[in-house]
MOPAC internal coordinates of N, CA, C and O (Angstrom, degrees):
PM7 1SCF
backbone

  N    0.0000 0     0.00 0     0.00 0    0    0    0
  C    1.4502 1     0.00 0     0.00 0    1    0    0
  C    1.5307 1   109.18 1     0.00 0    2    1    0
  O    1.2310 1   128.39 1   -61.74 1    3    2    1
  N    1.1582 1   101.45 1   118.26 1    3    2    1
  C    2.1424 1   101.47 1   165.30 1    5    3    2
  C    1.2267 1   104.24 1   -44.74 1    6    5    3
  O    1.2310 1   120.31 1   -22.73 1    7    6    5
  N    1.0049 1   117.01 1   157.27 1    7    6    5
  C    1.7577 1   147.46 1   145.78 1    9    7    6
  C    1.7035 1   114.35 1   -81.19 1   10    9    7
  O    1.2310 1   123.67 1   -65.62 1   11   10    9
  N    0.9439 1   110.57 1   114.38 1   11   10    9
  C    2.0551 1    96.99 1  -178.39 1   13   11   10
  C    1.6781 1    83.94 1  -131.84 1   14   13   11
  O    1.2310 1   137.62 1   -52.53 1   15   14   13
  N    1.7447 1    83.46 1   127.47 1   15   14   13
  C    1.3581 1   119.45 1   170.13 1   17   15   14
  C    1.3181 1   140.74 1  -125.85 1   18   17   15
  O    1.2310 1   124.20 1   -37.34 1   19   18   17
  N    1.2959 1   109.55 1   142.66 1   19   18   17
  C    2.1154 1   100.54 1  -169.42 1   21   19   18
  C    1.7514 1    68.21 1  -110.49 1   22   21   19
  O    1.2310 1   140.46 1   -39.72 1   23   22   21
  N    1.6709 1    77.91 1   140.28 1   23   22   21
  C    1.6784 1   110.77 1   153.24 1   25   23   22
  C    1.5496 1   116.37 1  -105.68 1   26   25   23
  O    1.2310 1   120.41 1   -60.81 1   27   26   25
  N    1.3323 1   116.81 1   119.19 1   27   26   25
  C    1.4204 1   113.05 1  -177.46 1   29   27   26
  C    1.7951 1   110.95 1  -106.06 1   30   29   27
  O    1.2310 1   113.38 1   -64.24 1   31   30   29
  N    1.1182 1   130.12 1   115.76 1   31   30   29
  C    1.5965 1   121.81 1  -161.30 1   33   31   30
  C    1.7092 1    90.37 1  -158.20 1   34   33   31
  O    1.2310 1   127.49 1   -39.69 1   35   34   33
  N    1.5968 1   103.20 1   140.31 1   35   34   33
  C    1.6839 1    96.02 1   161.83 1   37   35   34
  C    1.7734 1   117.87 1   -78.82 1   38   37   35
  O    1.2310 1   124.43 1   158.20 1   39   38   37
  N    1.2149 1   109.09 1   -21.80 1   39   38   37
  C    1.6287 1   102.44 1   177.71 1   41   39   38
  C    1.3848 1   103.83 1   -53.42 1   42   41   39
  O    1.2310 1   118.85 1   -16.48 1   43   42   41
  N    1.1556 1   119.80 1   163.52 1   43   42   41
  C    1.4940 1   129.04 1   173.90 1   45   43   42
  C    1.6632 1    92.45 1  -117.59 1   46   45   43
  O    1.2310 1   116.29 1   131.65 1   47   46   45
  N    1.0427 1   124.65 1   -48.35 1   47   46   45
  C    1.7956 1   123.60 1   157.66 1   49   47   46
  C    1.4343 1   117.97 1   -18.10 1   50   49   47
  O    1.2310 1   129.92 1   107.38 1   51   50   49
  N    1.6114 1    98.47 1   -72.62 1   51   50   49
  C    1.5219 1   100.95 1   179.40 1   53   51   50
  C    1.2408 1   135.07 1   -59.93 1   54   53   51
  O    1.2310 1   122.05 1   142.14 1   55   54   53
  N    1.5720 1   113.68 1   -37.86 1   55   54   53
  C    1.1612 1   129.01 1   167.03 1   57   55   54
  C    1.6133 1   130.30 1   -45.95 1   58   57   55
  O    1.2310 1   129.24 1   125.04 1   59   58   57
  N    1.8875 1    99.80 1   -54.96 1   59   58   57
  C    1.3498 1    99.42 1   160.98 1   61   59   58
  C    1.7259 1   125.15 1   -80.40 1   62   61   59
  O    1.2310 1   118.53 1  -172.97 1   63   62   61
  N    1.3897 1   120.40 1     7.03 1   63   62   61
  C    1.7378 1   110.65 1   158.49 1   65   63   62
  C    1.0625 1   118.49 1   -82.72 1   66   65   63
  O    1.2310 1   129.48 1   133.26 1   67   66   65
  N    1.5718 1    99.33 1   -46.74 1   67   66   65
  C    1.7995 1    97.30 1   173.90 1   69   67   66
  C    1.1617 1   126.87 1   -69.41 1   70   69   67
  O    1.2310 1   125.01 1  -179.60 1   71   70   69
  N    1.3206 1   107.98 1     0.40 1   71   70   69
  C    1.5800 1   124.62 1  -176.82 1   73   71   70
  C    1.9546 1    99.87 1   -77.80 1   74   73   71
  O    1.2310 1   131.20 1   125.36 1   75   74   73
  N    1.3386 1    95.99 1   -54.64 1   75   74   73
  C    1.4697 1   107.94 1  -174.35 1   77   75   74
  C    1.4836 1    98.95 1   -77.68 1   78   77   75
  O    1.2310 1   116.08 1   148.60 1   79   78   77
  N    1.2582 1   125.05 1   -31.40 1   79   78   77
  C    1.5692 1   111.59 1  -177.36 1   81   79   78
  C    1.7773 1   113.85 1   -63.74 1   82   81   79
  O    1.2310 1   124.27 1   118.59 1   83   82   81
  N    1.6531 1   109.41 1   -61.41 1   83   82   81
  C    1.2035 1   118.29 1   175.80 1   85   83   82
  C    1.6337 1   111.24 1   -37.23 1   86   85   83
  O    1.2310 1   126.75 1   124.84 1   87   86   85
  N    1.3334 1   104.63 1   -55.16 1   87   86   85
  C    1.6550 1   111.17 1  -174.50 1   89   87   86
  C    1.7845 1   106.65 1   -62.09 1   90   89   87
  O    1.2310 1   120.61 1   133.07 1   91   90   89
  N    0.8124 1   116.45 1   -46.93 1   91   90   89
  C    1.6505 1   115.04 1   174.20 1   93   91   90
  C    1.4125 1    98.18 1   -56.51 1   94   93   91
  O    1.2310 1   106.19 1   126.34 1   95   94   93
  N    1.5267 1   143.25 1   -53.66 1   95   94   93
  C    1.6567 1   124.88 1  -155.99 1   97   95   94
  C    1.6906 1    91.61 1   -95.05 1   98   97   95
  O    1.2310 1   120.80 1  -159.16 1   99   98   97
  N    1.5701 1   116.08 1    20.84 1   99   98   97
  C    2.0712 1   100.63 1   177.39 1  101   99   98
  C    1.2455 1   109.56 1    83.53 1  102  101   99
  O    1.2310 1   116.11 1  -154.69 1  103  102  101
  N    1.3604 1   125.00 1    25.31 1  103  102  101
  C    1.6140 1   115.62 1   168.87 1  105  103  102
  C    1.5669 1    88.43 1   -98.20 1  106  105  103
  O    1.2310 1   119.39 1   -22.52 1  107  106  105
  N    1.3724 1   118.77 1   157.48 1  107  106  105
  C    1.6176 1   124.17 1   166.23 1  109  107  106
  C    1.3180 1   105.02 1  -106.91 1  110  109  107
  O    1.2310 1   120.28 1   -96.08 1  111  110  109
  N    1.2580 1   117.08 1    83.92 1  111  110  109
  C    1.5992 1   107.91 1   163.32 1  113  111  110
  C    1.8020 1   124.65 1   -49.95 1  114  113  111
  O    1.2310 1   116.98 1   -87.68 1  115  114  113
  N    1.1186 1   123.35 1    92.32 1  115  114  113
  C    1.0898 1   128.03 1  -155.68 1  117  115  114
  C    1.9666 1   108.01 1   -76.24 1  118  117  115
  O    1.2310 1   136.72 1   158.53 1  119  118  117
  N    1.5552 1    85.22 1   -21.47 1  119  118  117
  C    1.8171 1    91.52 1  -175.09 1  121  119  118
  C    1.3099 1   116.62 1  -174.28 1  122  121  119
  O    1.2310 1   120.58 1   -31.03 1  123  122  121
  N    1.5696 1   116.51 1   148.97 1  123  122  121
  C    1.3101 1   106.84 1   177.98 1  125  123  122
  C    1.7348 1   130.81 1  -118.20 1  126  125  123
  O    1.2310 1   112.36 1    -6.70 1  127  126  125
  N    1.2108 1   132.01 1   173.30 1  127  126  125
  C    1.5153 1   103.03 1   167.97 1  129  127  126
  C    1.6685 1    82.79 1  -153.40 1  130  129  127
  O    1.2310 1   135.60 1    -3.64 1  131  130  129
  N    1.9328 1    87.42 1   176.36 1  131  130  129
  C    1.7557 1   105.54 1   169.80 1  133  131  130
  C    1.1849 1   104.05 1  -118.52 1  134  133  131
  O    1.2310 1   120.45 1   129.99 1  135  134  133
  N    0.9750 1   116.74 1   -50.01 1  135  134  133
  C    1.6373 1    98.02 1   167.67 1  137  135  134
  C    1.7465 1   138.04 1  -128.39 1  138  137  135
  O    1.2310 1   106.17 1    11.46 1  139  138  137
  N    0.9954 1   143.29 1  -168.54 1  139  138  137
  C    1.4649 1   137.26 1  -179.98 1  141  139  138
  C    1.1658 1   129.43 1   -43.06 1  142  141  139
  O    1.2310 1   124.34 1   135.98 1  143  142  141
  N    1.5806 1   109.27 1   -44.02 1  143  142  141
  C    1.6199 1   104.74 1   160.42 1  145  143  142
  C    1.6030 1   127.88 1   -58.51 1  146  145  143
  O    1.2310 1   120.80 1   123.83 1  147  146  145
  N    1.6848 1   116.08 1   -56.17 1  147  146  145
  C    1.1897 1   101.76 1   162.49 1  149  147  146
  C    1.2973 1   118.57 1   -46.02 1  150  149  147
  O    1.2310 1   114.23 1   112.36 1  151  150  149
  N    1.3891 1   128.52 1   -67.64 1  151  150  149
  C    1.2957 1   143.76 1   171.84 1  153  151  150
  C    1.5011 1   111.45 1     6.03 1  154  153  151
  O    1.2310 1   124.30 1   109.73 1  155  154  153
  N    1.4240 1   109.35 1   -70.27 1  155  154  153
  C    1.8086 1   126.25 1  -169.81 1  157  155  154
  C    1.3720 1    83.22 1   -82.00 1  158  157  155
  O    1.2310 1   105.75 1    93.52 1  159  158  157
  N    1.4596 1   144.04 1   -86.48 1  159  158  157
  C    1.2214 1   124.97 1   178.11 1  161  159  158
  C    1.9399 1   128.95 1     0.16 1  162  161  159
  O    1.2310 1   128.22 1   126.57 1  163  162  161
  N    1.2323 1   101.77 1   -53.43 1  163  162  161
  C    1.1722 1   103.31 1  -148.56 1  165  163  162
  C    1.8098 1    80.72 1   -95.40 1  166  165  163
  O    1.2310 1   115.54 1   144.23 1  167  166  165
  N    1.5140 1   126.06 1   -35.77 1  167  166  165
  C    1.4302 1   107.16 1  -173.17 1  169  167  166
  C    1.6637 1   112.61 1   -67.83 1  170  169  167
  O    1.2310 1   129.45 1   156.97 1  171  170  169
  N    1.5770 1    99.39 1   -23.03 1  171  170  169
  C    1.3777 1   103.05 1  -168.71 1  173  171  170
  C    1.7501 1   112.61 1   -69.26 1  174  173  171
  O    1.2310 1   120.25 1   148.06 1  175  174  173
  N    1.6152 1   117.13 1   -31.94 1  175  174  173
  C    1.3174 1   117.67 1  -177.77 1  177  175  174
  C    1.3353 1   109.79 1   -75.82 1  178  177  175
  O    1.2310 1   119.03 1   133.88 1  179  178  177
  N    1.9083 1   119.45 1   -46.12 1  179  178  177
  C    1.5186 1   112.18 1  -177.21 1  181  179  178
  C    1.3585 1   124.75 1   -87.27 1  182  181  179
  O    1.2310 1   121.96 1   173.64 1  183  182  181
  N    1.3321 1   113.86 1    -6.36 1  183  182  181
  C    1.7848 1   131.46 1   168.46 1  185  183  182
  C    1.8611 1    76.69 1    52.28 1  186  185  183
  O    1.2310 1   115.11 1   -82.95 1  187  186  185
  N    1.3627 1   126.87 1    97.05 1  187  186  185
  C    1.5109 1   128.10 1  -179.95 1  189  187  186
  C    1.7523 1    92.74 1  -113.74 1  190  189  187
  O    1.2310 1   128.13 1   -21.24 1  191  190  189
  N    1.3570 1   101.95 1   158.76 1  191  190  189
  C    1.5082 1   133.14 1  -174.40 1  193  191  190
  C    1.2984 1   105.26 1   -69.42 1  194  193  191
  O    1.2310 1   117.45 1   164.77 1  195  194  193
  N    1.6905 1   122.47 1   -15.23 1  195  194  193
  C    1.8832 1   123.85 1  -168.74 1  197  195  194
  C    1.2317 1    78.02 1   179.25 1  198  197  195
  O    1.2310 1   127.25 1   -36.87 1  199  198  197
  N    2.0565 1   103.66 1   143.13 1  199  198  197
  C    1.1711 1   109.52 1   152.25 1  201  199  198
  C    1.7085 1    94.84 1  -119.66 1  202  201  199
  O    1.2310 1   119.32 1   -37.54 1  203  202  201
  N    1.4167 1   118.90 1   142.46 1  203  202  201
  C    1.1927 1   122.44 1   160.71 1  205  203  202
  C    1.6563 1   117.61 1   -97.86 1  206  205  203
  O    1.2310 1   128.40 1   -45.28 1  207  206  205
  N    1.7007 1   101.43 1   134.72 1  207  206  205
  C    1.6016 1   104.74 1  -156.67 1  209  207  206
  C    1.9974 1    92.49 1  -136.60 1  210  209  207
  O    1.2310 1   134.54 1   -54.52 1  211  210  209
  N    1.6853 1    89.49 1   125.48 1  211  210  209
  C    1.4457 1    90.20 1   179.44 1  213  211  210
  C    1.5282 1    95.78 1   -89.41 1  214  213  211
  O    1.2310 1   125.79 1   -30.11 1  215  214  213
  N    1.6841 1   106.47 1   149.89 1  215  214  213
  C    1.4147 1   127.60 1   170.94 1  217  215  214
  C    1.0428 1   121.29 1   -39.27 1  218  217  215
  O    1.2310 1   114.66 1   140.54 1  219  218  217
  N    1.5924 1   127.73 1   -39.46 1  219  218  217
  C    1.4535 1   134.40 1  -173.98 1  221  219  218
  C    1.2426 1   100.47 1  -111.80 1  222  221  219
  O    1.2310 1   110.70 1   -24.52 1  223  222  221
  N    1.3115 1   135.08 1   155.48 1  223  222  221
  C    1.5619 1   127.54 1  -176.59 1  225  223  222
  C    1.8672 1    78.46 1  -155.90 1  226  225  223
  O    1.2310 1   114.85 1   -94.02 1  227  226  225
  N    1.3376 1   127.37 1    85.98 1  227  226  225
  C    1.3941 1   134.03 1   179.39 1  229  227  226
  C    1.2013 1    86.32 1    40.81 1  230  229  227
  O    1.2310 1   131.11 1    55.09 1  231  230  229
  N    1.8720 1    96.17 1  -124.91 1  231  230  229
  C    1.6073 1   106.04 1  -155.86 1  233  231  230
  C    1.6204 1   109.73 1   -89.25 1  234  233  231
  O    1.2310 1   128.94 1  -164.32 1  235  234  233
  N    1.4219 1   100.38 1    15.68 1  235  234  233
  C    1.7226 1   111.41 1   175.93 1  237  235  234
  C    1.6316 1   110.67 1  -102.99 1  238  237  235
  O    1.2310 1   117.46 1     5.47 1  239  238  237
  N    1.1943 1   122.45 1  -174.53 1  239  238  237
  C    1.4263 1   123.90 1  -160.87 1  241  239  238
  C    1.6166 1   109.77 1  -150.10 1  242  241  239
  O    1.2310 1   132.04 1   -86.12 1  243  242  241
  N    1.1460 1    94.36 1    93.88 1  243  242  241
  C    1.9005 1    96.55 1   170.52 1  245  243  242
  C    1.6681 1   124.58 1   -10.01 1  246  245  243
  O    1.2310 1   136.56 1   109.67 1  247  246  245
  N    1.2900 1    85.54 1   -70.33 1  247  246  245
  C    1.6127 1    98.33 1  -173.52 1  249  247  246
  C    1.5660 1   104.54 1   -59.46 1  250  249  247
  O    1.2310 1   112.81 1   157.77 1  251  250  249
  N    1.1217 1   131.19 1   -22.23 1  251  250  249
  C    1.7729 1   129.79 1   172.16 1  253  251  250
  C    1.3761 1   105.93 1   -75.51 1  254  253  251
  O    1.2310 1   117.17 1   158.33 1  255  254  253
  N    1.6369 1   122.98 1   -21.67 1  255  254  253
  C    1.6739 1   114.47 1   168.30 1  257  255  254
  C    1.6856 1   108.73 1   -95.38 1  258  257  255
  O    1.2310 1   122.44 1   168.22 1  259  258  257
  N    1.1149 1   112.93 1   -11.78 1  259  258  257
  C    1.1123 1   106.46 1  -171.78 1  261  259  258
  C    1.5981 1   108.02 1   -86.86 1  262  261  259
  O    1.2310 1   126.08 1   145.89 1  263  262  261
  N    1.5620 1   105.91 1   -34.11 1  263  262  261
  C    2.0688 1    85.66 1   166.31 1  265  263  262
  C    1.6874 1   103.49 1  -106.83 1  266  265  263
  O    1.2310 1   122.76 1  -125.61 1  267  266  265
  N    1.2933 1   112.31 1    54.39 1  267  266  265
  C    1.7516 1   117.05 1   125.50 1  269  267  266
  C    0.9235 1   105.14 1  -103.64 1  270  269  267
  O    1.2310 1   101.29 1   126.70 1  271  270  269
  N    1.1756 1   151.68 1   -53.30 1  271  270  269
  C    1.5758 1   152.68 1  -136.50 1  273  271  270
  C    2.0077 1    93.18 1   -63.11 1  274  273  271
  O    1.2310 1   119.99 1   -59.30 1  275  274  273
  N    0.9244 1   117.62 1   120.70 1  275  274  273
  C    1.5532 1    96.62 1  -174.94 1  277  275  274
  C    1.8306 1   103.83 1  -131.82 1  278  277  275
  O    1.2310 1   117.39 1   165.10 1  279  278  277
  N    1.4971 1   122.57 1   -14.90 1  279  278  277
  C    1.3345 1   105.78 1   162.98 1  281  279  278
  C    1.3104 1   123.24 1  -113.70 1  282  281  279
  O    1.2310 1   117.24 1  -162.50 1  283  282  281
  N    1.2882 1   122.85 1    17.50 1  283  282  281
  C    1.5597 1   146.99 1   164.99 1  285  283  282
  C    0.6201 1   118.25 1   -72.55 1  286  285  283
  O    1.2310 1    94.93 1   -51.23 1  287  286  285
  N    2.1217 1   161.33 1   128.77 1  287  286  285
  C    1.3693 1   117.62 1   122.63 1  289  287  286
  C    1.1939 1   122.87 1   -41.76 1  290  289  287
  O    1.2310 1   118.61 1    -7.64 1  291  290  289
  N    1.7837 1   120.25 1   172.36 1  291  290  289
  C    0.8749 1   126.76 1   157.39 1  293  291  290
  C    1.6130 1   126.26 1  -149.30 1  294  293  291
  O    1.2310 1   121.46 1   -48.47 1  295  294  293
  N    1.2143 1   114.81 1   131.53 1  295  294  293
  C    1.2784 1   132.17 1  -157.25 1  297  295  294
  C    1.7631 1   102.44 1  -102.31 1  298  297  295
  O    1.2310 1   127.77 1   -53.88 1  299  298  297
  N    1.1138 1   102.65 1   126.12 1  299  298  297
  C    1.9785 1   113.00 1  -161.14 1  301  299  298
  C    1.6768 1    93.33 1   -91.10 1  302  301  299
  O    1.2310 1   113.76 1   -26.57 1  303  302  301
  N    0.7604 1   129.42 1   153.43 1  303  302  301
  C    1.8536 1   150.01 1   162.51 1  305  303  302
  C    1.1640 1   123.33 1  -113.33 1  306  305  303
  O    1.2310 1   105.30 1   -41.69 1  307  306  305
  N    1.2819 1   144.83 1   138.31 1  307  306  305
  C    1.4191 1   130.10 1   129.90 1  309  307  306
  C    1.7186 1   126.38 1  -150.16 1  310  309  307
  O    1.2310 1   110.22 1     8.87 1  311  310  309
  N    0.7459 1   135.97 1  -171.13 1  311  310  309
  C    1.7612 1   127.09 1   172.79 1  313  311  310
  C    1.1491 1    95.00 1   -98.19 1  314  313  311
  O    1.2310 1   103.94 1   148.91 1  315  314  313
  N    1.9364 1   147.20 1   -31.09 1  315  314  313
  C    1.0351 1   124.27 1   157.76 1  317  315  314
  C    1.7028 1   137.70 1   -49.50 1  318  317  315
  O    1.2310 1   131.78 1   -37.78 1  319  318  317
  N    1.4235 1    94.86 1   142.22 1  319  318  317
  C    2.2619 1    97.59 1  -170.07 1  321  319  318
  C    1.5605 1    76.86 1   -69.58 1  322  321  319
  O    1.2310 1   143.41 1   -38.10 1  323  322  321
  N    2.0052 1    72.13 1   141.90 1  323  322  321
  C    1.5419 1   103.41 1   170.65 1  325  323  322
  C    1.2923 1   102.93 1   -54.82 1  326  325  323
  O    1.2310 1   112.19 1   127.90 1  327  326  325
  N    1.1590 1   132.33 1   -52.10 1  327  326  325
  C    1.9758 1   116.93 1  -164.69 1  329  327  326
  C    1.6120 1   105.33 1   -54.42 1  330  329  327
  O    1.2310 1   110.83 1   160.83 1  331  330  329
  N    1.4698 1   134.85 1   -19.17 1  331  330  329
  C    1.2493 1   133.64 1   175.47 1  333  331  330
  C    1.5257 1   116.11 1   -66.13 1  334  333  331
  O    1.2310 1   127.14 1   160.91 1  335  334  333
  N    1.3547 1   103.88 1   -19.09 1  335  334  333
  C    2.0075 1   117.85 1  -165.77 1  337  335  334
  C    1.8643 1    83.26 1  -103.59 1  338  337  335
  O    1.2310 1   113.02 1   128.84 1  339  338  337
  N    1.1678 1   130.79 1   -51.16 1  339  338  337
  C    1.4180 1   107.34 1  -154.64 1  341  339  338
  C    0.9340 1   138.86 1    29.36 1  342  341  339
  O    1.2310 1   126.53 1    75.65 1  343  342  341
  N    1.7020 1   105.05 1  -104.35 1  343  342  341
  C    0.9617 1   142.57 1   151.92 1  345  343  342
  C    1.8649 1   137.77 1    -5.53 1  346  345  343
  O    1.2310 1   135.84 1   141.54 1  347  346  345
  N    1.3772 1    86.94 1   -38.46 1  347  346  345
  C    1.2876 1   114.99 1  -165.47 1  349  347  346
  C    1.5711 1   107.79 1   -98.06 1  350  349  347
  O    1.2310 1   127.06 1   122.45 1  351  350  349
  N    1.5631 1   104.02 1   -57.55 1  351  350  349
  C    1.2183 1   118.12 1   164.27 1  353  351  350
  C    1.4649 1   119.02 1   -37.01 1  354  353  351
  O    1.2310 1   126.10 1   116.96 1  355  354  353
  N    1.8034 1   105.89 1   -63.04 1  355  354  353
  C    1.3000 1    90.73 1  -159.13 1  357  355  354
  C    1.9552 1   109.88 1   -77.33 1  358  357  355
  O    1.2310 1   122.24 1   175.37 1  359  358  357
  N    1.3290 1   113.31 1    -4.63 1  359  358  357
  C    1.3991 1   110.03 1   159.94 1  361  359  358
  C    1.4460 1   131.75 1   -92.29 1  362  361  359
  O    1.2310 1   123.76 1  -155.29 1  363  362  361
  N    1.3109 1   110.40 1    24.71 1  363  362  361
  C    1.5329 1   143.08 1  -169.22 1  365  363  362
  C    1.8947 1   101.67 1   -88.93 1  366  365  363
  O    1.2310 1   115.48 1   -46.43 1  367  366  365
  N    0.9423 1   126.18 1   133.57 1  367  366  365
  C    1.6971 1   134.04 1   177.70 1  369  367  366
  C    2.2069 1    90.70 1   -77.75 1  370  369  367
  O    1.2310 1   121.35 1   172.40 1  371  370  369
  N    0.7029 1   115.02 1    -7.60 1  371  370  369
  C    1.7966 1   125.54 1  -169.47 1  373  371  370
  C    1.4576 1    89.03 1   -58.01 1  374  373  371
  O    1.2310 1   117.71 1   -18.43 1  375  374  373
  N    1.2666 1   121.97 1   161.57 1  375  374  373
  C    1.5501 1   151.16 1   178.24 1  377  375  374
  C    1.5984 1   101.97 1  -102.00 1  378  377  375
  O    1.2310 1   124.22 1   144.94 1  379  378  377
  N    1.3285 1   109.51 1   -35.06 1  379  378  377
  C    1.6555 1   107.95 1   176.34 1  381  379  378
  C    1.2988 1   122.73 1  -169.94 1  382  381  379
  O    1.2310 1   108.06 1    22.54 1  383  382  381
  N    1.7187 1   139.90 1  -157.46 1  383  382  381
  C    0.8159 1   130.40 1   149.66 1  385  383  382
  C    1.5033 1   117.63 1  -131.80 1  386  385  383
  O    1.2310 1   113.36 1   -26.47 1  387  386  385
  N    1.6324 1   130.15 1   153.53 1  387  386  385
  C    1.5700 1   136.80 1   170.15 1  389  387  386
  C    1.4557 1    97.87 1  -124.55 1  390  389  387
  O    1.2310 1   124.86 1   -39.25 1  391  390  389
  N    1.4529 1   108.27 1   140.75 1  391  390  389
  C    1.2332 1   121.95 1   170.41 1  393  391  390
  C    1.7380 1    84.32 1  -106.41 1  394  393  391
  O    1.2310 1   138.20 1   -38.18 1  395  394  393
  N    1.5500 1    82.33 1   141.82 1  395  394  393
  C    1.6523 1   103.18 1  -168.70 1  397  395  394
  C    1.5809 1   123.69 1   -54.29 1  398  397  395
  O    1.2310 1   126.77 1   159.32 1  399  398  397
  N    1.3165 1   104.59 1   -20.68 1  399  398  397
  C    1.4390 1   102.98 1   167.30 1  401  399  398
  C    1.6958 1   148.13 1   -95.30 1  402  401  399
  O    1.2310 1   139.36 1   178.90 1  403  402  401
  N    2.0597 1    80.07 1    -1.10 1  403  402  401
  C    1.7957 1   100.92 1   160.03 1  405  403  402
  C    1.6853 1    86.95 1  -112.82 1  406  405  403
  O    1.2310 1   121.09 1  -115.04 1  407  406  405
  N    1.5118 1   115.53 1    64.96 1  407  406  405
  C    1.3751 1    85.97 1   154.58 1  409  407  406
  C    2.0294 1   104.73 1  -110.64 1  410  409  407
  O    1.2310 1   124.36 1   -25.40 1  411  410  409
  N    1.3368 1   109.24 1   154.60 1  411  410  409
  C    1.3021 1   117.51 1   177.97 1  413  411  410
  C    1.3747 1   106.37 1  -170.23 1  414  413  411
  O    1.2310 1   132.76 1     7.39 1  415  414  413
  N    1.2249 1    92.95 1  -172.61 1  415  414  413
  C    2.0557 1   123.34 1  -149.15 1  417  415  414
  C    1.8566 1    82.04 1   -78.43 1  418  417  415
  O    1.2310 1   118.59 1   118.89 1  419  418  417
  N    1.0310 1   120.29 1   -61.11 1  419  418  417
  C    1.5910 1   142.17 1   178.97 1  421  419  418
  C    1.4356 1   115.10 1   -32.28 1  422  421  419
  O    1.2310 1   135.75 1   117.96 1  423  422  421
  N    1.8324 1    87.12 1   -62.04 1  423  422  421
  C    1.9151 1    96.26 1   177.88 1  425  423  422
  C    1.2746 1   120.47 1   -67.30 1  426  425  423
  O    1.2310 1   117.17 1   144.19 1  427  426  425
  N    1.4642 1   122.99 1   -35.81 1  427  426  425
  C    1.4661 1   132.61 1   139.37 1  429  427  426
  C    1.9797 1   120.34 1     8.52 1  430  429  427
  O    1.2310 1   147.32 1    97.26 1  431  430  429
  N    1.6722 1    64.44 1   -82.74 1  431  430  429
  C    1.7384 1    89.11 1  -161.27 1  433  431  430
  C    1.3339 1   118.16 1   -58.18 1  434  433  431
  O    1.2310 1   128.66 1   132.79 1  435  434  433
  N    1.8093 1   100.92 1   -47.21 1  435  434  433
  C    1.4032 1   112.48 1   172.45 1  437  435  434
  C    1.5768 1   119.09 1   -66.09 1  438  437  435
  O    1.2310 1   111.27 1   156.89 1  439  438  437
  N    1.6526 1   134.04 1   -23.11 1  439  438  437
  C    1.3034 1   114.69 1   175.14 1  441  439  438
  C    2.1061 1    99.47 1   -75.37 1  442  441  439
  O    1.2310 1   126.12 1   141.55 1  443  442  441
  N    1.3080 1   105.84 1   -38.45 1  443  442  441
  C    1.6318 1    99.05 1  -168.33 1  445  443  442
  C    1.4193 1    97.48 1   -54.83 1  446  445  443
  O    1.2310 1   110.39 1   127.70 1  447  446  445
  N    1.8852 1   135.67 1   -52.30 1  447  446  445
  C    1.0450 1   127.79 1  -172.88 1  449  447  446
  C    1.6072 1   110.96 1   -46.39 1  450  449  447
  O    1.2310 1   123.57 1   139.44 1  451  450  449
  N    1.4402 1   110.77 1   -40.56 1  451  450  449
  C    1.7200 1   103.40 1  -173.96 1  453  451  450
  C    1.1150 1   115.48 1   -72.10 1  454  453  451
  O    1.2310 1   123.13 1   161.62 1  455  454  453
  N    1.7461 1   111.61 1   -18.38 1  455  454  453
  C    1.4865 1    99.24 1   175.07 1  457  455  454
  C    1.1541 1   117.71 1   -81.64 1  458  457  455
  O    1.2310 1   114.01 1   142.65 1  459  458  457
  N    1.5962 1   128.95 1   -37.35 1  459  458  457
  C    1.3127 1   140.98 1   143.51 1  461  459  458
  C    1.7118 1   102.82 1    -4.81 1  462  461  459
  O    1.2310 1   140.83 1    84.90 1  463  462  461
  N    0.8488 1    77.19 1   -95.10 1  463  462  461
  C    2.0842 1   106.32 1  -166.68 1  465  463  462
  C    2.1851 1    92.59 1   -41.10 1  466  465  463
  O    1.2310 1   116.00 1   124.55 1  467  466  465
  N    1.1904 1   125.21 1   -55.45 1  467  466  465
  C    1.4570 1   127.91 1   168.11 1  469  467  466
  C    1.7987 1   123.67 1   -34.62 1  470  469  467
  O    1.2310 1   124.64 1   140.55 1  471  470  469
  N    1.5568 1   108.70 1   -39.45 1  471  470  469
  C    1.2146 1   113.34 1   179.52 1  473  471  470
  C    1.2108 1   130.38 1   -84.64 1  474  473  471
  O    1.2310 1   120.10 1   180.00 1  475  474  473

């Protein structure tokens, strides 16, 4: 079974590597956004398997889309070290966290499996 995922990030850079990365290891990125409005927009039309949501969204804030997002997981990003998010994280509705440069098709699979395997 695919994985189909919205990536939500303000880079337009990042969006389209991880766009091409995910799609090369079999994730279907089904859609993308920059910020919260697209964001809920875009989870609400493709109802996707994971949304991945970077911490900073410009002058918006990950973690404020991430507890709307309510029939998605969602998997948090950022180039900041995890010990800087803690806090945040662990009061985060998120399934996990990737720092942007272990992100992959793999790391994906394995946080949904733990959430899988958790319930």
């Amino acid at each position: 079974m695919t994985i189909r995922c919205v990536i939500v990030d303000d880079s337009e850079r990042f969006r389209a590597s991880a766009r091409r990365l995910l799609t090369d290891q079999g994730i279907a990125v089904v859609a993308t956004a920059a910020d919260i409005r697209q964001a809920l927009h875009a989870v609400e039309q493709e109802q996707p398997d994971v949304v991945l949501v970077d911490v900073g969204l410009g002058a918006e804030n990950g973690f404020d889309l991430a507890a709307r997002i309510r029939h998605s997981p969602v998997i948090m990003t950022s180039s900041l070290a995890p010990e800087d998010l803690t806090d945040m994280l662990e009061e985060s509705p998120a399934i996990g966290f990737l720092p942007k440069e272990q992100l992959s098709g793999d790391a994906i699979t394995g946080l949904l499996r733990a959430m899988s395997g958790a319930c």
